[in-house]
N, C-alpha and C positions, 0 to 999 in steps of 0.2 A: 175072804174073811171080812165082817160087818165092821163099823166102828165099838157097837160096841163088843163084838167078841175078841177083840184088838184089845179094847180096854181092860175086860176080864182079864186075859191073856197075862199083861200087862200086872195090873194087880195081884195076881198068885204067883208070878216067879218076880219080884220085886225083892221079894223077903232074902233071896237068893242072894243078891248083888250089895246085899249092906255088908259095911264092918262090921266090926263088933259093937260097936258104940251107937250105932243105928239099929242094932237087932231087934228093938221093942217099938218102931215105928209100923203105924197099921195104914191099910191103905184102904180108899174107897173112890167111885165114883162119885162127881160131884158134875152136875150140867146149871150153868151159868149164861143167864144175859148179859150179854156185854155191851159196851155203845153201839150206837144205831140198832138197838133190836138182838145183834147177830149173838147166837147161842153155837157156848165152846163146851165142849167134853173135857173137865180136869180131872186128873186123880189128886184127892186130897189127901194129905200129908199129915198124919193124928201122930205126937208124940207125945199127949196127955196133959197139954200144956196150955188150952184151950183156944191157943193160934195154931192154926193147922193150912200152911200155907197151899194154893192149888199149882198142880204143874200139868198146863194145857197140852191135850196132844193132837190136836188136831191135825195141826204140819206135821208131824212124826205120822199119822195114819197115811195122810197122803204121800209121803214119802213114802210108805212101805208099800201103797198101792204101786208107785212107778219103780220099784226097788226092794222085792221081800227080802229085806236082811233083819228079820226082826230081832237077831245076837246084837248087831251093831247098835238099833235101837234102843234096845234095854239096857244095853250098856251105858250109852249117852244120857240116857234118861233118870240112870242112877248116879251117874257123875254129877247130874245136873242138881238133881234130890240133896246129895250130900253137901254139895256145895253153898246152896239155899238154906239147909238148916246149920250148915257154919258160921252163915251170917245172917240168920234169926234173930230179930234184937228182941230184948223183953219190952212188951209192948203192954205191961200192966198199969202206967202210966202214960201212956202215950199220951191221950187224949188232954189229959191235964197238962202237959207242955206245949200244946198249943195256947195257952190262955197267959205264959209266961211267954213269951213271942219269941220262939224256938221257932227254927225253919223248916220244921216238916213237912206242914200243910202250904199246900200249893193248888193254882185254879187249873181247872180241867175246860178248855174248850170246846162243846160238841156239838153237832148238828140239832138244834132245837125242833125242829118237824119228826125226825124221826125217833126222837125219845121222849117222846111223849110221857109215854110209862113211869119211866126213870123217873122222870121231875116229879111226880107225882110223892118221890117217897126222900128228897132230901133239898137240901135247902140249895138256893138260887137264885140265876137272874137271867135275865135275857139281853143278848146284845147285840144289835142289827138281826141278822137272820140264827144267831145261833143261841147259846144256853151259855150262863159258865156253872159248873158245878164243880167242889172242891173233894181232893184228897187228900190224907196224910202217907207220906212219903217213908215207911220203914226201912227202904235199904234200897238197895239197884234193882230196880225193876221189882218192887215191891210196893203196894199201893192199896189205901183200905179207901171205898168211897165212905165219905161224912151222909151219912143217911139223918133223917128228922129222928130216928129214933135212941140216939147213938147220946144216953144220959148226960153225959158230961158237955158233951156238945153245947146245951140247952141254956148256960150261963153268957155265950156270947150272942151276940145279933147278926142277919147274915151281912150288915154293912161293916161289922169291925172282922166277921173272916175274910170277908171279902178283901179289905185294905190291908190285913196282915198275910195274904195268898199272893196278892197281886205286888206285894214289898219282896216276900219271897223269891217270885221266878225273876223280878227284875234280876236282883242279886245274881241270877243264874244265866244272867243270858251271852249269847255267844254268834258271834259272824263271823261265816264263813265265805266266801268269793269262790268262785269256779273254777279258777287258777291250782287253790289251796286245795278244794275235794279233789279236782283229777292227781294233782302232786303228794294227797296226805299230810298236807304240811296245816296245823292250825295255831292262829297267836301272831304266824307273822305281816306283817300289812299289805294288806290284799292290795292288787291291782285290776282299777276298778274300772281303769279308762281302755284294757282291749275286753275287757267280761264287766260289763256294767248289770251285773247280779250279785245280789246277796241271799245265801241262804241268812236265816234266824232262828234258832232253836237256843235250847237250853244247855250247859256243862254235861247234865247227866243223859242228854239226848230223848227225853221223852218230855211231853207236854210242852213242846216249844208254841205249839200253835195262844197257847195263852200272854204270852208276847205280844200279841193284839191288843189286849189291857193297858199296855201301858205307853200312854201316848209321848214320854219324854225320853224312850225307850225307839219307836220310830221317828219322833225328831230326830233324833243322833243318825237315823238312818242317810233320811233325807238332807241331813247337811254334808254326810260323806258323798252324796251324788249333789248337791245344791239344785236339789230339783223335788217338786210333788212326785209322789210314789203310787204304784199301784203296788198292789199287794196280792198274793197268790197265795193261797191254802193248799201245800201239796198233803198235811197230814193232819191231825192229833198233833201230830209232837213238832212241827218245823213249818216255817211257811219261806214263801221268796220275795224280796223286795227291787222293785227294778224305776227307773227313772220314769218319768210319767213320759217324760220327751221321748227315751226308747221305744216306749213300748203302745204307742199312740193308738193301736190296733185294737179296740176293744173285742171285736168278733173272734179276731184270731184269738188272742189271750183265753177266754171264756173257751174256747174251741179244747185249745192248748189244756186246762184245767180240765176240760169235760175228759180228754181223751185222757190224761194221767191218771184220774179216779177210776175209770173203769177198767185201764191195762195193767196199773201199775202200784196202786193202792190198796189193803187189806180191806176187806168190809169192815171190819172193827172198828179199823182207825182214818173213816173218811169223815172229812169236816164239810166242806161247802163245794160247793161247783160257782157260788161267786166269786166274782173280780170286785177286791175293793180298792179305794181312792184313799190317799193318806196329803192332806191339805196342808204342807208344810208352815203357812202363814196360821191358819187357823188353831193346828195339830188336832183338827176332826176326821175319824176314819168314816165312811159312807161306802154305801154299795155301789156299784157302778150300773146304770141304769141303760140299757142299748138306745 
């Protein structure tokens, strides 16, 4: 079965698997650019409301390629539907809450080479090798990108979204030590002196890589190790912070980061294959140069 006869598939026995209270939701394909270039197959979610959220299937295809249980599928898939449009929020003033400095919008860090396109159609900046572009944040894993055309947008400038994005994810950000992800334990104080590593991400666990931005945000880092940092990009959403004295190996590091992106990272959500330098006396972040 193709992707999109998967889709089809998908979309005419949907109608099947709602309650009652979903029964008048319609369904469509929808194919979407997503960062770096990579195009995702969504069924979009119309419940005549004129937010019609997408629920990607591309992993569900692939699974069904190594696993044809397309019952199990549709089932999960409508679990996941109902569950999304429970927590739809009315998003007919969204955009004017940003201007009253509500937390919704937040900066998006991406690979500047490869989205070229993208910048082309919303507002921006460039920082070392990458881009930031901003979202507003509707819910858990719910995210509209602010594009140049996006009316209400039009009354800010991108340097006051920019300082009320980068105020935002501060507020959200969160470390965790290697001790704490193999144990699941997060909040309590990391032990830094046998895992001299810090993941950095955000509360809600997406867009932590924009943690970069905020350089009083990496001081805090670097005075929990009392040492310059190199800094690691493992995503979009999280990056790693390690001692500069650690991890002295530039080759290797870079090596280390080349081979994560390519075994272990989504196309969607790859940021850099740089190693950067965080100058604890300065608090300037730089690329690391071989």
């Amino acid at each position: 079965m193709t992707k999109e006869n998967f889709a089809e598939e998908l979309r005419n026995r949907l109608p099947e698997y709602m309650p009652d209270r979903y029964k008048n939701l319609t369904f469509s394909e929808k194919k979407t650019n997503k960062n770096n270039g990579v195009e995702l197959t969504g069924i979009l979610v119309d419940d005549g409301s004129g937010c019609a959220p997408a629920i990607y299937i591309d992993k569900m295809y692939d699974n069904f390629c190594d696993k044809p249980d397309f019952e199990k599928i549709i089932r999960n898939l409508a679990k996941t539907i109902v569950d999304v449009m429970d927590s739809k929020p009315d998003t007919d003033n969204i955009l004017k809450k940003i201007k009253e400095g509500f937390t919704h919008v937040i900066p998006k860090l991406i690979n500047a080479e490869k989205n070229q396109e993208l910048l082309k159609n919303c507002p921006h900046r460039f920082f070392l090798d990458l881009a930031v572009v901003y979202e507003i944040m509707l819910g858990t894993n719910q995210f509209i990108l602010i594009r140049n055309g996006m009316s209400d947008y039009r009354g800010m400038t991108e340097e006051e979204l920019y300082d009320l994005a980068v105020e935002n994810i501060r507020n959200q950000k969160q470390f965790i030590s290697l001790a704490q992800m193999f144990a699941g334990i997060v909040g309590e104080e990391a032990d830094l002196e046998e895992f001299p590593m810090l993941i950095v991400r955000t509360k809600c666990k997406t867009h932590g890589a924009g943690i970069m931005l905020c350089e009083d945000v990496l001081a805090e880092v670097a005075e929990k190790f009392q040492s310059d940092l190199y800094i690691l990009p493992s995503s979009i959403h999280e990056i790693i912070a390690i001692p500069a004295d650690f991890g002295d190996d530039v080759a290797r590091l870079k090596d280390w980061v080349n081979s994560v992106n390519q075994t272990e990272v989504a196309p969607e959500e790859f940021l850099s294959n740089s190693v950067y330098f965080f100058d604890r006396k300065t608090k300037r972040l730089s690329i690391v140069e071989e």
